[in-house]
N, C-alpha and C positions, 0 to 999 in steps of 0.2 A: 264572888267567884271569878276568878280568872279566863277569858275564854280561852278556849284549844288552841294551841298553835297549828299550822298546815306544816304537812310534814315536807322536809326539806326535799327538793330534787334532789336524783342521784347526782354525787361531780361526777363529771366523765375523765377516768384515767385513760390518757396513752398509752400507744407501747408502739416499741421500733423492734424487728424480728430481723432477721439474719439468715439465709440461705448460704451457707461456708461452704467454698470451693477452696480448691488450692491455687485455681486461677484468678478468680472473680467470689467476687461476695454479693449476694442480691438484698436489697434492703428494702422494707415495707413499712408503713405505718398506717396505726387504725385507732382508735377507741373503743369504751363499750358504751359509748351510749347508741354509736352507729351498730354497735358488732360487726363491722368488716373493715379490712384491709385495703390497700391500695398500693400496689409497686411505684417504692421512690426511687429507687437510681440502681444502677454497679457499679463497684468500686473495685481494683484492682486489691490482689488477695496480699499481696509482697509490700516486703516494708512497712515502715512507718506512715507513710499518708496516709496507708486505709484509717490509723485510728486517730487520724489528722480530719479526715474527710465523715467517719463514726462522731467527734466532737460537734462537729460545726451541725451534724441532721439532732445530735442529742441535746446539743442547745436550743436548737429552734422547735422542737419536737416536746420538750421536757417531757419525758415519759416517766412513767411509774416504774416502767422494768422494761427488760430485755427479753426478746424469747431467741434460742436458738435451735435450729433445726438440726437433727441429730440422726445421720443416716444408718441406715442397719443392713444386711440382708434378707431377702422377700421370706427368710427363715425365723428373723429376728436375732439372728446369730451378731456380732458386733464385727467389724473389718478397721484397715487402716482411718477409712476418715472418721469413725465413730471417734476413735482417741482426737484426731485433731480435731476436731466443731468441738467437743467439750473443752479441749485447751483453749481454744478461743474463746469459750464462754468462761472460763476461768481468767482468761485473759480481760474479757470485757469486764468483768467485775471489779478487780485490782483495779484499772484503772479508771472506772467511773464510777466506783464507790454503789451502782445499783442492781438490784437483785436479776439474775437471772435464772430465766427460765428455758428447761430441755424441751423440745418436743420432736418425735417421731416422724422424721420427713420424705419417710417411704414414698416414692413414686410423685413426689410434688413437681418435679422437675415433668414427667409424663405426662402431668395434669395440664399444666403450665401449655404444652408444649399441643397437646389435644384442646386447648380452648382460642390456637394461633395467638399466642402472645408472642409480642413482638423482643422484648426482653424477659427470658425464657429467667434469669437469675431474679431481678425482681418481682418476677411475679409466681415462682414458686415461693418467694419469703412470704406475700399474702397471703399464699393459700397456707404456710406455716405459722402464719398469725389468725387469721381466720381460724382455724382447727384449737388454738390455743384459746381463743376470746369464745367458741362453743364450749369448752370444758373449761370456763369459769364458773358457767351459770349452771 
């Protein structure tokens, strides 16, 4: 008789989440083996270096996926930035080849902004990673 094997620890998958402005882009990175996030940087919203400056955190980061925050009105109704964050997440896909993910980032920036964070863009991307890494499990 063969003994049991122990069952293997979970891998922990990354993710890098994206807070889209039209000015600034806020970016996060977390796991699930932590379940939380943590604000990495801002990145200027224009031109090509933002997905010059996207390469260089997705190489060091190698995440599983992308999440991005997708703003609505307090109705749920959809406005101008709802179309641009999904373009950008359409964007991020084409050119990273990795799955992305929507999430509802009503009021992250208020949140951000009531807990004194100091960089108000990356740190509502956490709290849009955070909310994403709770509706895994």
């Amino acid at each position: 008789m063969r003994p049991a094997l122990a069952p293997s620890p979970p891998q922990a998958l990354s993710f890098l989440a994206f807070d889209f402005g039209s000015r600034r882009i806020g970016v996060a990175g977390g796991n699930t083996i932590t379940q939380s996030a943590a604000p990495l940087a801002t990145i200027a919203a224009q031109g090509e270096a933002r997905f010059d400056a996207i390469a260089r955190l997705i190489a060091e980061w190698r995440p599983a996926a992308l999440v991005v925050g997708v703003p609505f009105h307090p109705d749920g109704a959809a406005h101008v930035n709802t179309g641009r964050a999904r373009r950008f997440g359409r964007q991020l896909r084409a050119r990273f080849g990795l799955p992305v993910h929507e999430v509802d980032e009503r009021y992250t920036t208020v949140e951000a902004r009531a807990a004194g964070a100091r960089d108000l863009d990356a740190a509502a991307a956490a709290l849009i990673l955070e909310q994403y890494l709770a509706g895994r499990s």
